[in-house]
Backbone as ProteinMPNN parsed JSONL, in Angstrom:
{"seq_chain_A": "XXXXXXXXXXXXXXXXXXXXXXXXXXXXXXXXXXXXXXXXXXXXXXXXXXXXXXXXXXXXXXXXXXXXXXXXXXXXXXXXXXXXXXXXXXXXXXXXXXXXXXXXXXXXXXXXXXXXXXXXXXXXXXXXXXXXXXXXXXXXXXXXXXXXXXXXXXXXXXXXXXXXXXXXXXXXXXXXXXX", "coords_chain_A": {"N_chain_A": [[10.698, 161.441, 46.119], [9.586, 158.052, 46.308], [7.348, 154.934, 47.277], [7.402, 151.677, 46.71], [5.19, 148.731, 46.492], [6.257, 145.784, 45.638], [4.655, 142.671, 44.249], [4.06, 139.447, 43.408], [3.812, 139.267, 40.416], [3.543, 141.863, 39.486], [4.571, 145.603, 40.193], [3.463, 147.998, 42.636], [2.767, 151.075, 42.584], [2.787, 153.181, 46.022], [3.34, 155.891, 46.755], [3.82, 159.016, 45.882], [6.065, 161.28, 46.725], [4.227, 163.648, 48.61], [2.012, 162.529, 47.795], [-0.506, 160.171, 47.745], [-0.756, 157.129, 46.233], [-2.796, 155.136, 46.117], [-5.42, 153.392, 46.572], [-5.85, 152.356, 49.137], [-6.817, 153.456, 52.16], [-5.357, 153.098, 55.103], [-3.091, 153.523, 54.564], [-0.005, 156.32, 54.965], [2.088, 158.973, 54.038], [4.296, 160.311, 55.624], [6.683, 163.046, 56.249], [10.002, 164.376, 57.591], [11.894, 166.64, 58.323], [15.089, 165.985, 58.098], [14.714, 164.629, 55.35], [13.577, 162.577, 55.717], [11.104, 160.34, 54.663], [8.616, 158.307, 55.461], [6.886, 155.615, 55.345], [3.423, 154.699, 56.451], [1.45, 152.309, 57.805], [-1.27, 151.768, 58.727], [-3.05, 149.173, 61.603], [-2.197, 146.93, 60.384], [-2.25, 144.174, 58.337], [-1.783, 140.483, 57.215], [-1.63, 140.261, 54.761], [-0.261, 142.824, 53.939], [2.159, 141.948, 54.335], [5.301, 141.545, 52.241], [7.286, 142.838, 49.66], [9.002, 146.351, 49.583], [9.76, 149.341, 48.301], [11.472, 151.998, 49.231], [12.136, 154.394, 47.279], [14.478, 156.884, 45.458], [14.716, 159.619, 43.42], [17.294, 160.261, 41.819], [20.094, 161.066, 39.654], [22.535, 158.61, 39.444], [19.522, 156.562, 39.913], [18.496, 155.801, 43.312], [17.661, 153.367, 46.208], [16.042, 151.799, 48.656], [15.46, 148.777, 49.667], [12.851, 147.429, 51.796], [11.802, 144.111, 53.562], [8.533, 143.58, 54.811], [7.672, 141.213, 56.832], [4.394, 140.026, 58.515], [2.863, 138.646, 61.078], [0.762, 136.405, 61.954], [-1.786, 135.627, 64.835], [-0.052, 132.335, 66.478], [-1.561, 128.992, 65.587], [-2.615, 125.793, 66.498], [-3.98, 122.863, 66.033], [-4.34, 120.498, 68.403], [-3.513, 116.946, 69.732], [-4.381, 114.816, 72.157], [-2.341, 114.47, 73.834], [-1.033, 117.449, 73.464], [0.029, 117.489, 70.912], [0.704, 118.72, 67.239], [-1.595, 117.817, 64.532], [-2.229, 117.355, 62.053], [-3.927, 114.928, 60.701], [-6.568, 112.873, 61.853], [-8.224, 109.861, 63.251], [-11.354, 108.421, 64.224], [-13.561, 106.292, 65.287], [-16.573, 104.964, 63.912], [-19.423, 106.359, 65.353], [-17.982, 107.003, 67.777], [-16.947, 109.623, 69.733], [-16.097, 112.702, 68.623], [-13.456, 115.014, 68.889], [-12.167, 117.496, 69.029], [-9.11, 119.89, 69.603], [-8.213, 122.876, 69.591], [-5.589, 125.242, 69.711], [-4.534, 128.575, 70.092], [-1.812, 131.682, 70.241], [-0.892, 134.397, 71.451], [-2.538, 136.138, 69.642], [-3.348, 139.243, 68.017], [-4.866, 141.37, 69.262], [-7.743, 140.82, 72.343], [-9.93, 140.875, 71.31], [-10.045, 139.3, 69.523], [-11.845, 136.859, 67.079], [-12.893, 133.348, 66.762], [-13.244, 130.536, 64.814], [-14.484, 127.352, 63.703], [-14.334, 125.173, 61.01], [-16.077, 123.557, 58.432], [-15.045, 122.144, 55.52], [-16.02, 124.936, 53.802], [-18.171, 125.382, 55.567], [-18.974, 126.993, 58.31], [-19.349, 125.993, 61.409], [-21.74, 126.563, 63.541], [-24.063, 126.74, 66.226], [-26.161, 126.839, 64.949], [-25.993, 124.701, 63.452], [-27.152, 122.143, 61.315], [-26.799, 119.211, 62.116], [-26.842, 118.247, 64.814], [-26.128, 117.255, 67.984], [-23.714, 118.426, 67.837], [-21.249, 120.492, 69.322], [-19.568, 123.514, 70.862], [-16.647, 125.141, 72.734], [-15.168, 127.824, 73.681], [-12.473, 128.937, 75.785], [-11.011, 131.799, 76.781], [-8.024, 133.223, 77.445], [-6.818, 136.273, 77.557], [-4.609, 137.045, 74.8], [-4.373, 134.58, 74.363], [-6.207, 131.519, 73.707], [-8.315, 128.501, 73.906], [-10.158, 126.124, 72.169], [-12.582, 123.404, 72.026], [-14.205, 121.309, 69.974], [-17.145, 119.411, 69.361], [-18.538, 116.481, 68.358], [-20.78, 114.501, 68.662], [-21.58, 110.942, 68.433], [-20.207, 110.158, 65.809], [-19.653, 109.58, 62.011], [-19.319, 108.683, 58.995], [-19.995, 110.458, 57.121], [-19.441, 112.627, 58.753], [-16.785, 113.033, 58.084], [-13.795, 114.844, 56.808], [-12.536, 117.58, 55.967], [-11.494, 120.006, 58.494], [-11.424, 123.28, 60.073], [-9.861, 125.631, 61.961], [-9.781, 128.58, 62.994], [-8.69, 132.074, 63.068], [-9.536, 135.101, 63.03], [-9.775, 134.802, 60.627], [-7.368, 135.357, 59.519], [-5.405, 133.496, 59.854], [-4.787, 129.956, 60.114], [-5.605, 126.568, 61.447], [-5.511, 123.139, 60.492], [-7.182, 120.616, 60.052], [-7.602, 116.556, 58.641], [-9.733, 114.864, 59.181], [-10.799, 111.565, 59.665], [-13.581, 109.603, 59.746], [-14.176, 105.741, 60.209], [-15.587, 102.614, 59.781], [-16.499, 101.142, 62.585], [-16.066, 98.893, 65.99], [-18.37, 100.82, 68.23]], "CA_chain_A": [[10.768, 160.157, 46.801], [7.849, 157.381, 46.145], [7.429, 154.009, 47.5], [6.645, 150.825, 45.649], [5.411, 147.458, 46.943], [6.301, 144.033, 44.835], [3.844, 141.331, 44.008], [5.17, 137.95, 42.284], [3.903, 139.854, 38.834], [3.677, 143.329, 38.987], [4.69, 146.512, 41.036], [2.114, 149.056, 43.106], [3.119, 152.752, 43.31], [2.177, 153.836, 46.857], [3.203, 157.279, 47.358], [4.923, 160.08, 45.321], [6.431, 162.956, 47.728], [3.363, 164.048, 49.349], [0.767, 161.836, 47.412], [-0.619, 158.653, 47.937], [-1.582, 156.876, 45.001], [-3.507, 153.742, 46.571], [-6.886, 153.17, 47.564], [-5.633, 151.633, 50.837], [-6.288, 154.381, 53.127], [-4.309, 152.953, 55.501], [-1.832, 154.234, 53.832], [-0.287, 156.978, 55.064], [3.32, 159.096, 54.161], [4.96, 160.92, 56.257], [7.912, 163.803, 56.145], [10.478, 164.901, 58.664], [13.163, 167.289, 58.396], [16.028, 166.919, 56.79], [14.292, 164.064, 54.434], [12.813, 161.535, 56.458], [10.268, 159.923, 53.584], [8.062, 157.255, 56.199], [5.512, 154.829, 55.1], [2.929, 154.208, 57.822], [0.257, 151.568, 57.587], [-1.715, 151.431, 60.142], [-3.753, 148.305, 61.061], [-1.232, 145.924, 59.384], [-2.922, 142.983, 57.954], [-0.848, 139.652, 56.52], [-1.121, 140.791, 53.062], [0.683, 143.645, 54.044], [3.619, 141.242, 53.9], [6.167, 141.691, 50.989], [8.755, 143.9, 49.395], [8.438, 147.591, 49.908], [11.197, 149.997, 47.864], [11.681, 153.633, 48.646], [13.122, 155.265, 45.597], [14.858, 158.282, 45.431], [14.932, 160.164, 42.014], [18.654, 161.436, 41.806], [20.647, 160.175, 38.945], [21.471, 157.451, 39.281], [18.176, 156.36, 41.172], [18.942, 155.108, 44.515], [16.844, 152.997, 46.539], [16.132, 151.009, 49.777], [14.375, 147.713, 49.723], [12.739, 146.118, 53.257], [10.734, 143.256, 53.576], [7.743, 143.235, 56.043], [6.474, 140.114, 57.624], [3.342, 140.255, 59.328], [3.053, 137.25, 61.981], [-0.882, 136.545, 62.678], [-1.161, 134.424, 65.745], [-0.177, 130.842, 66.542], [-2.695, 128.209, 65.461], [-2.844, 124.586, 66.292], [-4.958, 121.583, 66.12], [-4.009, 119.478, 69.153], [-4.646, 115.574, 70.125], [-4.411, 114.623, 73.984], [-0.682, 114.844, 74.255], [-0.496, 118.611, 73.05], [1.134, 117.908, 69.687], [-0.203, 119.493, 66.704], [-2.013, 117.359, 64.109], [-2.836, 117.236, 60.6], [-4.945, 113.984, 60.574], [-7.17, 112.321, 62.912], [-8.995, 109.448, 62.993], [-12.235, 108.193, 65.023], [-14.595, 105.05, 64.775], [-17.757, 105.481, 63.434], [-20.527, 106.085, 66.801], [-17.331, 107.604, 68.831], [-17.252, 111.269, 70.096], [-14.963, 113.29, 67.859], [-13.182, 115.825, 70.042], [-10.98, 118.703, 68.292], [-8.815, 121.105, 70.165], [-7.618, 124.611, 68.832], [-5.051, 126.352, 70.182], [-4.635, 130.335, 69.63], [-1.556, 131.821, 71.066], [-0.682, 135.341, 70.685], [-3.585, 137.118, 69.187], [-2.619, 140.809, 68.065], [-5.905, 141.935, 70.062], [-7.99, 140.361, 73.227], [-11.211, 140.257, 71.056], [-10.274, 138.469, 68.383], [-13.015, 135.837, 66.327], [-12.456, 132.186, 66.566], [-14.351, 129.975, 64.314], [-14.545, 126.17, 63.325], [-14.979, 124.698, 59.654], [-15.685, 121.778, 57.87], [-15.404, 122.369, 54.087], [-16.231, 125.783, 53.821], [-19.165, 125.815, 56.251], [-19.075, 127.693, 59.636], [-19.937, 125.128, 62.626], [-22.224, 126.912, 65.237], [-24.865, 126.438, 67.343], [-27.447, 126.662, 63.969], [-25.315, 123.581, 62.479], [-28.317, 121.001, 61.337], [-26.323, 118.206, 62.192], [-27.163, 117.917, 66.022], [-24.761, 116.79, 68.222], [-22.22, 119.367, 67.868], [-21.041, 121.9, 70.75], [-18.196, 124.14, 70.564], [-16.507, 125.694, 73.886], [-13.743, 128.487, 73.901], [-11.967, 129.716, 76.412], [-9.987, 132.81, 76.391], [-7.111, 134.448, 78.398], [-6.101, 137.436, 77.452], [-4.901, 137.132, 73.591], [-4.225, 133.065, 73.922], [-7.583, 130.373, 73.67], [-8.138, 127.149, 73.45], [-11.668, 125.486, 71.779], [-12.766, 122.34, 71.914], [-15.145, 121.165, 69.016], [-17.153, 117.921, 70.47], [-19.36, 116.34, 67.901], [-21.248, 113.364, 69.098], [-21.664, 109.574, 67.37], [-19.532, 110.282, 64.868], [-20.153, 108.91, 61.282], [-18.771, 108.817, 57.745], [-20.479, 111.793, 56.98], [-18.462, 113.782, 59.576], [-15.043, 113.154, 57.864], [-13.286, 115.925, 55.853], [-11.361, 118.843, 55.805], [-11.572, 120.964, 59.476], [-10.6, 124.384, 60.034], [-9.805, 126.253, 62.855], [-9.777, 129.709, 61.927], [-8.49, 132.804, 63.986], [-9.924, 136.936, 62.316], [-9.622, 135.002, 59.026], [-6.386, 135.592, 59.32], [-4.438, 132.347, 60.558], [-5.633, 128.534, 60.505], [-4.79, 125.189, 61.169], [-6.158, 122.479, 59.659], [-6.96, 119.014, 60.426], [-8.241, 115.977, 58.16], [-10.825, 113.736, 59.809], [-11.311, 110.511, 59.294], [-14.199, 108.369, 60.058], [-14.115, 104.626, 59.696], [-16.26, 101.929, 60.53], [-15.64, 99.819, 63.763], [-16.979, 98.773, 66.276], [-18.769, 101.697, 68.658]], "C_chain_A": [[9.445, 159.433, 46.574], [8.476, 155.973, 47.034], [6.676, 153.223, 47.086], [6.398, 149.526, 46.34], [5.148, 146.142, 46.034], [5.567, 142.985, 44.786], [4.383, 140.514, 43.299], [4.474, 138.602, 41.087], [3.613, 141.233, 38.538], [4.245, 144.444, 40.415], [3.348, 147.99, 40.859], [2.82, 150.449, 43.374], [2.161, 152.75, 44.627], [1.805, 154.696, 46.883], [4.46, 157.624, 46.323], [5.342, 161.234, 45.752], [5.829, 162.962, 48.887], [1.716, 162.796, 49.435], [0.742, 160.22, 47.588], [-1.627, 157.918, 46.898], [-2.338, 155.349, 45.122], [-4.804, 153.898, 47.08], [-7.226, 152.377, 48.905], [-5.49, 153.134, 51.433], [-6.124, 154.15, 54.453], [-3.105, 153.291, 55.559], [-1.14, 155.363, 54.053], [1.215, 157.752, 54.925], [3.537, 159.822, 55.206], [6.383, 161.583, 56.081], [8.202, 164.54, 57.416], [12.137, 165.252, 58.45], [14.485, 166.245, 58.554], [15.479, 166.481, 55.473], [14.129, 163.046, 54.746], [11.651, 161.257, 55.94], [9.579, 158.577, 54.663], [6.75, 156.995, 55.546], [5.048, 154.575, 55.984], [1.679, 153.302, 57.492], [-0.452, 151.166, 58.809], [-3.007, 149.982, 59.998], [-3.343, 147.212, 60.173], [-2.355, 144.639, 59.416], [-1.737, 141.803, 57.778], [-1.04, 139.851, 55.278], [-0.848, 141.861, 53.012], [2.165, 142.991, 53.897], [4.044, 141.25, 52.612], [7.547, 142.814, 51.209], [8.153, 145.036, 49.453], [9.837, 148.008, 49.476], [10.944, 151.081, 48.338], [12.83, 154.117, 47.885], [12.944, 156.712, 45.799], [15.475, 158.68, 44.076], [15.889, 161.157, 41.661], [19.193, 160.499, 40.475], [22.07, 159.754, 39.21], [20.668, 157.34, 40.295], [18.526, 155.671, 41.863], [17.313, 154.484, 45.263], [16.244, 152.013, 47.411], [15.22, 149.917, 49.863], [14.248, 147.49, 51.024], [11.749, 145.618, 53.191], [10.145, 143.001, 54.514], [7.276, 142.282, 56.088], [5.821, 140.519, 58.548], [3.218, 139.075, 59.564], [1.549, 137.676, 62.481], [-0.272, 135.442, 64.055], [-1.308, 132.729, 65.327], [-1.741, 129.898, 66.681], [-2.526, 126.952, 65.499], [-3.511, 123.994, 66.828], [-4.283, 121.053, 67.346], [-4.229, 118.141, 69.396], [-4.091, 116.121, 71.45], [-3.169, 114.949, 74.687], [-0.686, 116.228, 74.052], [0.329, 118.743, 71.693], [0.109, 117.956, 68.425], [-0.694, 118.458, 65.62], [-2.335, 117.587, 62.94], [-4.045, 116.207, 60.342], [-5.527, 113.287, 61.845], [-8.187, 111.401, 62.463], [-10.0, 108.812, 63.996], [-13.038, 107.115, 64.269], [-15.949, 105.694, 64.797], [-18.895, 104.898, 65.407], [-19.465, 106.908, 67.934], [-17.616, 109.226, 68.809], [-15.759, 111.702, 69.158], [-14.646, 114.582, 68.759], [-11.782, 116.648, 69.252], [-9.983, 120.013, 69.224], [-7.653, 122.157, 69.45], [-6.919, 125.286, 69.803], [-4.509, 127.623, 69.963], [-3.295, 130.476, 70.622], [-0.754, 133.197, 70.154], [-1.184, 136.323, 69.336], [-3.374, 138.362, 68.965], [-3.419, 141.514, 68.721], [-6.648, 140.544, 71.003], [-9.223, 139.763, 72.539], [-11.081, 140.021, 69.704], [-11.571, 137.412, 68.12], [-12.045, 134.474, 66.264], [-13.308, 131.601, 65.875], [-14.217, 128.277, 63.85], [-15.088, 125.964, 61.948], [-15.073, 123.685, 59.622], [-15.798, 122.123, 56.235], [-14.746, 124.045, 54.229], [-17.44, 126.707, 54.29], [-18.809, 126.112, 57.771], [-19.718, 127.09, 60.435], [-20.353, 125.898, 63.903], [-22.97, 126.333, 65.803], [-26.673, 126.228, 66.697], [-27.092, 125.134, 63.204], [-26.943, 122.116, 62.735], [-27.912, 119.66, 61.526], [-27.002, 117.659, 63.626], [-26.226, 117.122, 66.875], [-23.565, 117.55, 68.661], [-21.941, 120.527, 68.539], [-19.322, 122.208, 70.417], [-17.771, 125.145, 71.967], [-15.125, 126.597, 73.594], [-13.749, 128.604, 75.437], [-11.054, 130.549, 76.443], [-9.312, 133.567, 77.371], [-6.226, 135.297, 78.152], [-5.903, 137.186, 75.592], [-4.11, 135.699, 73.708], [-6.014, 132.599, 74.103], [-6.995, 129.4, 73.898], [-9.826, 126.974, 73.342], [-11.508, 124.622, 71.331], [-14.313, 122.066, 71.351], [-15.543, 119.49, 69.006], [-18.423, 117.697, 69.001], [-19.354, 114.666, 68.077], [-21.792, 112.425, 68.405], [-21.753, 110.236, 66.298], [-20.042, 109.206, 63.587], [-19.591, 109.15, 60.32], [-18.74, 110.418, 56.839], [-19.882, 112.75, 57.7], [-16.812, 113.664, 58.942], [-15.175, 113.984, 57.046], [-12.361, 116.911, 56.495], [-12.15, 119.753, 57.401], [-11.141, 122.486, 59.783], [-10.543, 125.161, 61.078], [-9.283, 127.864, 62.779], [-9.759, 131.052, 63.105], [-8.721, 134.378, 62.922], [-10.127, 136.29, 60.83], [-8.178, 135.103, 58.551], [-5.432, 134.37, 59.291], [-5.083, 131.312, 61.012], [-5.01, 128.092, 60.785], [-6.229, 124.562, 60.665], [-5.933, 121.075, 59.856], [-8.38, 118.12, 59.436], [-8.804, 114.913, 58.948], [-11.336, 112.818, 59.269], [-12.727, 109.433, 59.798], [-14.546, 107.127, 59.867], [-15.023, 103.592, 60.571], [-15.662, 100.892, 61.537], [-16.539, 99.755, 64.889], [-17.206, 100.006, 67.9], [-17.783, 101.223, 70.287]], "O_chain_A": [[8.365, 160.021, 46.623], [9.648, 155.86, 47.395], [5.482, 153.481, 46.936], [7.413, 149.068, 46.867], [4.055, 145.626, 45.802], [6.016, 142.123, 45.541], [5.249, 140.865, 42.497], [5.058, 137.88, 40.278], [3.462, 141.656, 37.392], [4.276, 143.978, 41.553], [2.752, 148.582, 39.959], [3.37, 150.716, 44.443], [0.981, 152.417, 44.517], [0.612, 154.983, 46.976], [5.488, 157.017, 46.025], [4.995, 162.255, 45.16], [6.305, 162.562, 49.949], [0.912, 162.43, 50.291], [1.633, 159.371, 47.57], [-2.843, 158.057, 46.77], [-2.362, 154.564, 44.174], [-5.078, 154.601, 48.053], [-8.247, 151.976, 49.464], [-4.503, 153.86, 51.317], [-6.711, 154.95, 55.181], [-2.279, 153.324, 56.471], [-1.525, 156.062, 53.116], [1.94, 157.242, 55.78], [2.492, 159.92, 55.85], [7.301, 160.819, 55.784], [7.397, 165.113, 58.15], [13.146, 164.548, 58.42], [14.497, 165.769, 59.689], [15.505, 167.247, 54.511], [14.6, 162.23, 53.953], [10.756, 161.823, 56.568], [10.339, 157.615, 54.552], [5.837, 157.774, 55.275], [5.821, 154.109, 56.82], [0.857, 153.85, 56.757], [-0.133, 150.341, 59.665], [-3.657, 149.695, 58.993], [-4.081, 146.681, 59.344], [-3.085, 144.3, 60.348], [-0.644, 142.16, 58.22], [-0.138, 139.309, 54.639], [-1.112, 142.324, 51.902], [3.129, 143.562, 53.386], [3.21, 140.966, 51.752], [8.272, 143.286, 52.085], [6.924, 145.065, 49.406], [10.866, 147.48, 49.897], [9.878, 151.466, 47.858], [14.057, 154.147, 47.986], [12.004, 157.447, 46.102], [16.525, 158.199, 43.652], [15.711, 162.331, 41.336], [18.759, 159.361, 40.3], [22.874, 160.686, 39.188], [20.878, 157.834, 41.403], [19.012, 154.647, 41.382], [16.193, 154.926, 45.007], [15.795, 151.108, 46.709], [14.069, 150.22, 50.176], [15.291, 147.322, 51.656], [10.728, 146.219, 52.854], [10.698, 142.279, 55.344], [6.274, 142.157, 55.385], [6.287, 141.257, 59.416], [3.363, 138.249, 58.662], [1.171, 138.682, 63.082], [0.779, 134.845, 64.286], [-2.013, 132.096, 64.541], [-2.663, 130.022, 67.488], [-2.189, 126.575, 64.377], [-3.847, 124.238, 67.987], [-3.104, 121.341, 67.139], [-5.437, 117.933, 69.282], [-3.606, 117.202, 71.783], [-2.997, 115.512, 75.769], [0.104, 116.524, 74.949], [1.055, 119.684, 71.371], [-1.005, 117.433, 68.445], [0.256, 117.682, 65.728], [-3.134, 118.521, 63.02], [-5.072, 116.627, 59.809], [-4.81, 113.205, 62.842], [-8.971, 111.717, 61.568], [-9.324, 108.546, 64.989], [-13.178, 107.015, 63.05], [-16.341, 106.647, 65.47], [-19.007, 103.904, 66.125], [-20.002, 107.431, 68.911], [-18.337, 109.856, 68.035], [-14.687, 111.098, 69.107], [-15.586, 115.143, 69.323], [-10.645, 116.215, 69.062], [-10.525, 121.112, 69.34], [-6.536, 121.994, 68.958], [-7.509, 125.891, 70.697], [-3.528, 127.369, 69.264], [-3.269, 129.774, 71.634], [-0.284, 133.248, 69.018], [-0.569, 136.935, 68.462], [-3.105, 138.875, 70.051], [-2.898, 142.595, 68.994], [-6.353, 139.398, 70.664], [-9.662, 138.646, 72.813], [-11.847, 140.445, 68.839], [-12.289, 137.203, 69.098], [-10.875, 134.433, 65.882], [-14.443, 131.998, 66.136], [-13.039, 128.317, 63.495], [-16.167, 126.473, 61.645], [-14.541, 122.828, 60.327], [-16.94, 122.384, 55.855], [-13.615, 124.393, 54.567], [-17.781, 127.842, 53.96], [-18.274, 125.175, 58.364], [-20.897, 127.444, 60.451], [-19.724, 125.964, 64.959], [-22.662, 125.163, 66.028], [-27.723, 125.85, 67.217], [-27.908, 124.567, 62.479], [-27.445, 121.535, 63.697], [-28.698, 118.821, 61.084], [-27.692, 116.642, 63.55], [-25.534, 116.28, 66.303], [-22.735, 117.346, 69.546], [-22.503, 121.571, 68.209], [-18.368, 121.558, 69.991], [-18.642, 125.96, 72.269], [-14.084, 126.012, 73.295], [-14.718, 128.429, 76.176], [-9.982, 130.069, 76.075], [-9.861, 134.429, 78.057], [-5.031, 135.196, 78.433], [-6.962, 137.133, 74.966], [-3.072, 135.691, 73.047], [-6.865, 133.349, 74.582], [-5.798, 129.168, 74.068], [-10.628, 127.483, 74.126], [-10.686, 124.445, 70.432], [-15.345, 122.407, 71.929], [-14.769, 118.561, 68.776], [-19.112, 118.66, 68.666], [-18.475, 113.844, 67.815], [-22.619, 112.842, 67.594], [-22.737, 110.774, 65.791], [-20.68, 108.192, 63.872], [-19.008, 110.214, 60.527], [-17.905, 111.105, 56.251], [-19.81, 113.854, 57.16], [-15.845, 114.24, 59.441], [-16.235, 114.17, 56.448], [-11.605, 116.793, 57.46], [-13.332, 120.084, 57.316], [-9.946, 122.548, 59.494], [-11.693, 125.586, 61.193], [-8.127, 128.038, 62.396], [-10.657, 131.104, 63.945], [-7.871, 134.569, 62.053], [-10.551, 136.992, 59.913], [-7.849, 134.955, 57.374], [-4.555, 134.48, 58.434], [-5.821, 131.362, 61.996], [-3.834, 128.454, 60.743], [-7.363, 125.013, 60.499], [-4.862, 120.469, 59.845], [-9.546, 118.504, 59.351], [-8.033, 114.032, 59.329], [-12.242, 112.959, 58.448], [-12.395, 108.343, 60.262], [-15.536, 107.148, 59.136], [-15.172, 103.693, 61.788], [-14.725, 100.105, 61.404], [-17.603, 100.374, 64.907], [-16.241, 100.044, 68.663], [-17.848, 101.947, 71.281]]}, "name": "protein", "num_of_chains": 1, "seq": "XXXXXXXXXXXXXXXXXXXXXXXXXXXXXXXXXXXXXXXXXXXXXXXXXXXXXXXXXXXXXXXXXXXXXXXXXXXXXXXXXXXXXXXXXXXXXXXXXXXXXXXXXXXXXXXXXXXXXXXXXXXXXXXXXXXXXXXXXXXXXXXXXXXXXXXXXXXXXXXXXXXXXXXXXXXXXXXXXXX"}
């Protein structure tokens, strides 16, 4: 018995019988009387998601496909109403005000983080201005990302970013008008 998992261009041997032929040790088989062949991964990630065969080497070869989805948690941008956002726009000198909502976290101490680009907005950010507040209950949040007289220079790409695992994403506009 082995098990194989499918990528859009090639296939990964896992496990053959006993052996595990991956450098994910995660990875782990398992056997149980009469012929109970179990894949166990512990620590599931989202690129654990795909196809997964176990093949059985009788002729002809038989063989069970199932496809795991792995569900990180819910991520969205909010405006004032609660509905989720892709774009946003603010006058140049206004307060820009972002809120992130998290819901269903697979652990309590998950990492939340804020982008712009591909830079990490904390509390070192040389901009000045810019404060970031979570709050967390239990494995939901919400953070609100406040950056003060706003300017041209603050528009772009946002990211709200939960383990690394699960974003949203909001484009920011800033335009001139009057304060």
């Amino acid at each position: 018995v082995s098990w194989v998992k499918y990528s859009e261009d090639s296939v990964h041997l896992l496990t053959v019988g006993n052996g595990t032929y991956s450098n994910d040790n995660r990875l782990v088989i398992a056997w149980r009387y009469p012929g109970n062949w179990t894949l166990q991964i512990s620590s599931v990630e989202l690129q654990d998601t795909g196809c997964y065969q176990c093949q059985v080497n009788t002729h002809p070869p038989i063989g069970l496909f199932v496809y795991l989805h792995i569900r990180g948690p819910a991520v969205a941008i909010v405006d004032e109403r609660n509905v989720s956002v892709r774009e946003a726009v603010f006058k140049s000198g206004a307060l820009v005000r972002l809120v992130c909502q998290v819901r269903q976290a697979d652990r309590d101490n998950f990492s939340l983080h804020w982008k712009v680009g591909q830079a990490i907005l904390n509390h070192d950010t040389l901009r000045g201005g810019v404060s970031v507040k979570t709050e967390r209950k239990g494995r939901d949040a919400v953070s609100w990302l406040l950056m003060a007289r706003a300017s041209s220079r603050d528009s772009g790409i946002y990211t709200c970013s939960v383990d690394n695992r699960s974003e949203a994403v909001v484009s920011v506009h800033v335009i001139q008008g009057e304060k």
